[in-house]
VOGU-3710 file (C-alpha; in Angstrom, 3 decimals, decimal comma):
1> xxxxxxxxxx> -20,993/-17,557/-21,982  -18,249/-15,120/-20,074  -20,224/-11,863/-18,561  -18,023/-9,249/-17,369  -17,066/-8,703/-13,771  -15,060/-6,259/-11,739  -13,730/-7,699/-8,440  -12,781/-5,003/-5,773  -10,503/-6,870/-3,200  -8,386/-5,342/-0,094
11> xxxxxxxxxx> -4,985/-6,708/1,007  -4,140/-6,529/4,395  -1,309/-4,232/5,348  0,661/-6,668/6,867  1,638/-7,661/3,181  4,493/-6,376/1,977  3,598/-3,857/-0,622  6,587/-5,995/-2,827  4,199/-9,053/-2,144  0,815/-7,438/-3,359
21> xxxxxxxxxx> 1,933/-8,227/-6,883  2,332/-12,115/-5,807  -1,695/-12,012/-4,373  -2,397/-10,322/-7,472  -1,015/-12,788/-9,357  -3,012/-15,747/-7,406  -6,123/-14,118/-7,471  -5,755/-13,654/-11,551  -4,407/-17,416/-11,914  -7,712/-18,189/-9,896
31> xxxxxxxxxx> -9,983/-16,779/-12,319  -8,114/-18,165/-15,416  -8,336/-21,942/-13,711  -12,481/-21,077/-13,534  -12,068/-20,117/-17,480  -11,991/-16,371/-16,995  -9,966/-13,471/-18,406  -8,695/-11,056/-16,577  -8,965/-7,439/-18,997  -7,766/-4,735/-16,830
41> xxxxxxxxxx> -5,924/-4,223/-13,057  -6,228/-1,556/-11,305  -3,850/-1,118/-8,280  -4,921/1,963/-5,995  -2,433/1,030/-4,017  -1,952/1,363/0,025  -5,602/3,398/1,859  -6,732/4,164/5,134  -9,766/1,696/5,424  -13,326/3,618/6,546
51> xxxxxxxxxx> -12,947/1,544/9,517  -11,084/-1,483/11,163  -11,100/-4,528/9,754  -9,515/-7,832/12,142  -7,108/-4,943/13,922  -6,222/-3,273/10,262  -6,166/-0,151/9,687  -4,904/0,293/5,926  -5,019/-2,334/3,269  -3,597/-2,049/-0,084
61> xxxxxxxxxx> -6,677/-1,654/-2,978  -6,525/-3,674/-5,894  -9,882/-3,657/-8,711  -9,818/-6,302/-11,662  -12,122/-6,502/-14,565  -12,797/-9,937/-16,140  -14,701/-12,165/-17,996  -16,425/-14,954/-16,089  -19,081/-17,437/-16,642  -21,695/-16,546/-14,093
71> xxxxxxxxxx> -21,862/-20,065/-12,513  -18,424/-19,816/-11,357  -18,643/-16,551/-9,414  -19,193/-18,340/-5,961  -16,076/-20,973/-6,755  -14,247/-17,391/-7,262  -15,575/-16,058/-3,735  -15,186/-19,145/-1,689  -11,444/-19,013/-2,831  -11,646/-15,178/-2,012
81> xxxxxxxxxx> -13,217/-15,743/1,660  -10,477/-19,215/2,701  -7,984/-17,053/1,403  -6,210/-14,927/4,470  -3,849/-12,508/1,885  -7,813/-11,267/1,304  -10,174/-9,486/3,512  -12,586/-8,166/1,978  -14,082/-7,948/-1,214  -16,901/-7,567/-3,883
91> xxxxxxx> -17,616/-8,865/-6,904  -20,161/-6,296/-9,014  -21,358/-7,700/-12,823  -21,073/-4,697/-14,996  -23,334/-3,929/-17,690  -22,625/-5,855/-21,248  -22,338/-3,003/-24,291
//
């Protein structure tokens, strides 16, 4: 049974804001190969970060909401934490309605 997830996630700025879409697109074909949905992105776009992160300074924001089966949530973060077009993120389970 799929519980529904939003995933907060910070590109580094050294990513070409013409790339983003392409670490989008990995991160969503990540979730569909651990039988999740993706249901809604949300790109914020490039931010000033609250404070440094390995020398950054800004990182493009990106927030997706998605259906995942709540064993495969850590499969889903080890990608996220090997991956280096990542650094940091958080994965909150939202309430079901």
């Amino acid at each position: 049974m799929n519980r529904p997830y939003e995933l907060g996630f910070i590109i580094p700025s050294s990513v070409s804001e013409s790339e983003t879409q392409g670490v989008i697109d990995t991160v969503r074909g990540w979730i569909e190969k651990l039988n999740g949905t993706v249901t809604n992105v949300d790109y914020w776009g490039r931010r000033r970060l609250a404070y440094p992160i390995e020398d950054y300074r800004e990182g493009y924001y990106v927030f997706l909401r998605m259906d995942l089966a709540p064993n495969r949530v850590n499969d889903l973060e080890k990608n996220l934490q090997l991956s280096e077009q990542v650094i940091r993120h958080l994965v909150i389970r939202l309430d079901e309605k």
